[in-house]
C-alpha positions in Angstrom: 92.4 132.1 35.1 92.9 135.5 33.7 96.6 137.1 35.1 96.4 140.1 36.2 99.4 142.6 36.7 99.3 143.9 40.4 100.2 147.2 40.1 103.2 148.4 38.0 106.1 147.1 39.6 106.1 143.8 37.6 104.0 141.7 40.0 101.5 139.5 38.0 99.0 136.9 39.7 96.1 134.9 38.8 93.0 137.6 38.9 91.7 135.9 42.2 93.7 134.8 45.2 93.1 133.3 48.5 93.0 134.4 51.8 94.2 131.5 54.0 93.5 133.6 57.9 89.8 131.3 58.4 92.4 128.2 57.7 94.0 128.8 61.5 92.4 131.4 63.2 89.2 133.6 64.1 86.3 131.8 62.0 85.7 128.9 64.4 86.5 125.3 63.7 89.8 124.2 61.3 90.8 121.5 59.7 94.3 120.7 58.2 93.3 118.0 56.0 90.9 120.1 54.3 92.5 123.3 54.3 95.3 121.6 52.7 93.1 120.2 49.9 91.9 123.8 49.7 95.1 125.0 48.6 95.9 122.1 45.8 92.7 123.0 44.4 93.5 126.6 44.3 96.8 126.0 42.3 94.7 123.7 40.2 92.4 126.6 39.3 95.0 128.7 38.6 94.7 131.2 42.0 98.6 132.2 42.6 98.0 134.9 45.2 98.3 133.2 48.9 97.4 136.0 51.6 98.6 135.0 55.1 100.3 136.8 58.2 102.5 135.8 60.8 99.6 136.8 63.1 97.0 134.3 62.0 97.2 131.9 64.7 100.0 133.4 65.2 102.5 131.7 63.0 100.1 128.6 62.5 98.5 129.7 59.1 102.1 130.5 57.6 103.3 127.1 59.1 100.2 125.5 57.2 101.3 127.3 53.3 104.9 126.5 53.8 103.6 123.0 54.6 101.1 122.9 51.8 103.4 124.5 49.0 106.7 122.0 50.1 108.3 121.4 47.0 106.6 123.3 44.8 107.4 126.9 46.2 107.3 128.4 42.8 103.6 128.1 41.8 102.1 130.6 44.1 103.2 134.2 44.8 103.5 134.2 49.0 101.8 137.0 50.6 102.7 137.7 54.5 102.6 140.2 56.5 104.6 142.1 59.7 104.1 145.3 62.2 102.2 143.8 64.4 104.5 142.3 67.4 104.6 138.6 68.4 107.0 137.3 70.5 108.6 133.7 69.5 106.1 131.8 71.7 103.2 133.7 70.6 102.9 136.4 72.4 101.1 139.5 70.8 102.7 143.0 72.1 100.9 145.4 70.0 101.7 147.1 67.0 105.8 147.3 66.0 106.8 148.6 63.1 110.6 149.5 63.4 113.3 148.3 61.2 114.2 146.0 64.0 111.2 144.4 64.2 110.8 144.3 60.6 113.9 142.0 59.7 113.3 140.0 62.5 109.8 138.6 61.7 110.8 138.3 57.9 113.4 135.9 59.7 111.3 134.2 61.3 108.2 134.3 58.5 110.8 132.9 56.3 111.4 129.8 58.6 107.6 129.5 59.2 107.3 129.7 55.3 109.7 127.1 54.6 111.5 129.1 52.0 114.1 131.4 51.1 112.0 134.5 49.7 108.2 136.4 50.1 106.7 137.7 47.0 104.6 140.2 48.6 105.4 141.4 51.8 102.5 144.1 53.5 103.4 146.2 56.8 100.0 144.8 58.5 99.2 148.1 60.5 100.3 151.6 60.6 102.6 152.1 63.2 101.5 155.4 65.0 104.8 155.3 66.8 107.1 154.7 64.1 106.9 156.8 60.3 105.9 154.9 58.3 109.5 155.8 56.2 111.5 153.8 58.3 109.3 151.1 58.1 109.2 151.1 54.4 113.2 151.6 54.6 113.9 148.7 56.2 111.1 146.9 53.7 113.2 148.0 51.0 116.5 146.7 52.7 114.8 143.3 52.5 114.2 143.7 48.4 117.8 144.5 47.9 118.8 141.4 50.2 116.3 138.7 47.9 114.2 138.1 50.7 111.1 140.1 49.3 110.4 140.3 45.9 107.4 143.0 46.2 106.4 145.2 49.4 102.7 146.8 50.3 100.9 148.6 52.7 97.5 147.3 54.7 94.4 149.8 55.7 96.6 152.8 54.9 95.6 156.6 54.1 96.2 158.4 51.1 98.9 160.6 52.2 100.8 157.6 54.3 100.5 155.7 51.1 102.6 158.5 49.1 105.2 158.8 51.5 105.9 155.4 51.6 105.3 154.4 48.2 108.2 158.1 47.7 110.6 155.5 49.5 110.3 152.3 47.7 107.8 151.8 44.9 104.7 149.7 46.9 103.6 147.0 44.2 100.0 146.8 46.1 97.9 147.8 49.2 95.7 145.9 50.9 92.0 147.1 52.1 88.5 145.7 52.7 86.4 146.6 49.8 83.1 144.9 48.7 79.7 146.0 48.0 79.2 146.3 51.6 82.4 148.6 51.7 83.1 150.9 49.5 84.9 153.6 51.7 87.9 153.7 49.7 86.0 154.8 46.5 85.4 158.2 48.7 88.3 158.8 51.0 91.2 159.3 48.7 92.3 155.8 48.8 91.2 154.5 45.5 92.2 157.4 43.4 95.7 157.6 45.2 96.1 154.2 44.5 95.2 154.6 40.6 97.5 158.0 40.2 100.7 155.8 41.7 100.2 152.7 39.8 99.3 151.1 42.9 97.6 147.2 42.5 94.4 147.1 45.0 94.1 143.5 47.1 90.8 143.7 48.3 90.3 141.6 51.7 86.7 140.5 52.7 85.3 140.4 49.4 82.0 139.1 50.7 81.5 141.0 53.9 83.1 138.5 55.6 80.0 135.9 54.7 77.4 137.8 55.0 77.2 138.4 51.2 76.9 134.8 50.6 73.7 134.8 51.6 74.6 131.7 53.5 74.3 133.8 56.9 70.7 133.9 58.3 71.2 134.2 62.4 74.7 135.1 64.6 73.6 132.7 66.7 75.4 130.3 63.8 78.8 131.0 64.2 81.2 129.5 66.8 81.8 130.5 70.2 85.6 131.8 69.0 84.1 133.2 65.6 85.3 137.2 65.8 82.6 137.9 63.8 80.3 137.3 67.0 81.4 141.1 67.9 81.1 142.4 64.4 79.5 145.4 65.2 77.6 144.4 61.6 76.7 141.0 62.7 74.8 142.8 65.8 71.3 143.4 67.0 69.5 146.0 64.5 72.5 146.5 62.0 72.3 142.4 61.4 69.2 142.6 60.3 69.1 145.6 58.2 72.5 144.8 56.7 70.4 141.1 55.6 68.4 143.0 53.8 70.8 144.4 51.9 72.0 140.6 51.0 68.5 140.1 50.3 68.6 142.3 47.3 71.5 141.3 46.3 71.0 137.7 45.8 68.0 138.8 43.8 70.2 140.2 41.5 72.5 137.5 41.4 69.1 135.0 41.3 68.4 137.4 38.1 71.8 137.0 36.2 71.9 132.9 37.2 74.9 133.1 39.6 75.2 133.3 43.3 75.2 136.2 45.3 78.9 135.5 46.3 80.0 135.0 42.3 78.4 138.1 41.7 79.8 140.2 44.6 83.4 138.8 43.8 82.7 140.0 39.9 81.8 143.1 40.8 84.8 143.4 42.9 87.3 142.1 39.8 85.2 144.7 37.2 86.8 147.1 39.7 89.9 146.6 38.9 90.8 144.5 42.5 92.3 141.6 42.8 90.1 139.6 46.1 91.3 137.6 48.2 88.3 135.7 49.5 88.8 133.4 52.5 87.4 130.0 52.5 88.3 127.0 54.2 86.7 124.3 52.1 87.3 123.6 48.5 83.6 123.7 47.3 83.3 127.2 48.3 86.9 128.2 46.9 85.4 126.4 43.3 82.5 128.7 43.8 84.4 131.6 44.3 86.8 131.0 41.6 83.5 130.6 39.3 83.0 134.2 39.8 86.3 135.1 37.9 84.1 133.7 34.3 80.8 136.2 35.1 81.0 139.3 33.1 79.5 142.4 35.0 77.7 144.7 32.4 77.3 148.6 32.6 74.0 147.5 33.4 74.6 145.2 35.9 76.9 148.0 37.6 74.3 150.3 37.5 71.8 147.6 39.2 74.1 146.8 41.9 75.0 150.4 43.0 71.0 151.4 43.5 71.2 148.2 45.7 74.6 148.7 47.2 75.3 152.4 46.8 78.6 153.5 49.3 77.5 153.2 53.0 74.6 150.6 52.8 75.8 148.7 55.4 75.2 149.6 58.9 77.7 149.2 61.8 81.7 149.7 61.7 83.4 147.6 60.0 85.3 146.5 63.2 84.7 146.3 67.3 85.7 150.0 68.5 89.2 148.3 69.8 90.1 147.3 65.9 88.4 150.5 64.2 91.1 152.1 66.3 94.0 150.3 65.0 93.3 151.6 60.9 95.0 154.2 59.5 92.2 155.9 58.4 
């Protein structure tokens, strides 16, 4: 797989990475035995970047990488996150963002981890109650110490991306994007981004599924699936937003790949590195696929009359969530 440098702070990873959340929490069913598997394919196919949280299950999904990386902690570049509060038994308590918290569940991430030192480590959320400059401070207090190698930012504005990046250089930030979201390409985000040197992760690649085209009711998805309150998986934004898939996988029927590969090489001609979640390896090998499609002016120009910015209806998140982005 191509390597791709994440930003300009020396940071390099394989042009596709993994996000593990689905693996412990929020997408219905898991399984460690495949999940597991997932991940040994994923170093096989040359995917370095691992994208967890201490929050996914909490602390389960970081449990399950240190678990599937014992003994071979170099390969994969470690991607975790904190600012949102968990106490030691589980416990959410909302967002926290000071210094205190911050060392603390690097601590504890490290434990969880299994090793001594986080290549990438992402303030999750915005702390309205904290600037972000102390948060990034005491970020950069864990670089000089050798237990972070690189920090970032998740679902940050432009301006709170400049002052924290005026702290301590941020290696990457972390934001849905995918041709059902292409907010950032309008509010400031993605330009900030490219004047700073900034590397782009993009989470939800795929619109969380639905631009599989795999997704054909709600009614499929687990009682504990979050997506069941999607506010884009609901009533008439489903269905218009399956239209939209519709055309795209026409597209992708067009160029002899599948409307995932082609929504994941869109994504990569962008300039992103995704993170696509999947917990089963034939879908990671599918993804992966996608890193080998070349997407042609032409094809560029096909997708955006299909998928211009703001084709899909609905927020991206319930009302209680939209809340929580730093927008």
């Amino acid at each position: 797989m191509e390597i791709r440098a994440l930003g300009t702070q020396g940071l390099k990873v394989g042009a596709e990475g993994l996000g593990l959340m689905g693996m412990s929490a929020h997408y219905g069913a898991t399984d460690e035995t495949e999940s597991l598997a997932t991940i040994d394919r994923a170093l096989e196919l040359g995917v370095t970047l691992l994208d967890t949280a201490e929050g996914y299950g909490p602390f389960r999904n970081e449990q399950l990488l240190g678990k599937a990386l014992a003994g071979r902690r170099a390969s994969a570049v470690i991607a975790t996150k904190t600012g949102v509060e968990f106490t030691d038994e589980g416990d959410f308590r909302g967002h926290n963002a000071t210094p205190d918290y911050i060392r603390r569940s690097a601590d504890r991430s490290l434990r969880h981890l299994g090793t001594d030192h986080i290549g990438l480590y992402y303030l999750h959320r915005i702390d309205p109650n904290v600037p972000v400059e102390e948060s990034v401070g005491a970020m950069a207090e864990l670089v000089a110490a050798g237990k972070v190698g690189h920090i970032g930012l998740c679902e940050a504005a432009p301006s709170t991306i400049a002052r924290a990046h005026a702290v301590h250089p941020l290696a990457a930030v972390q934001t849905e994007y995918s041709l059902f979201e292409r907010g950032i390409e309008h509010d400031g985000v993605l330009d900030t981004l490219r004047q700073l040197g900034i590397g782009l992760v993009a989470y939800s690649p795929l619109g969380r599924g639905f631009l599989s085209g795999a997704i054909t009711t709600p009614d499929d998805f687990a009682a504990d699936d979050f997506r069941r309150t999607d506010p884009r998986f609901q009533g008439e934004n489903f269905h218009r937003n399956l239209a939209v898939v519709d055309r795209v996988r026409r597209l992708a029927a067009d160029k002899g790949v599948t409307p995932s590969q082609l929504a994941l090489a869109w994504t990569l001609r962008q300039g992103a590195v995704p993170i696509p979640g999947t917990k089963r390896r034939r879908y990671l090998e599918e993804n992966v696929a996608a890193t080998a499609v070349t997407i042609t002016d032409a094809d560029l120009a096909a997708i955006d009359a299909v998928a211009p910015h703001g084709v899909a209806s609905g927020d991206r998140y319930a009302p209680e969530l939209m809340k929580a982005l730093n927008g």
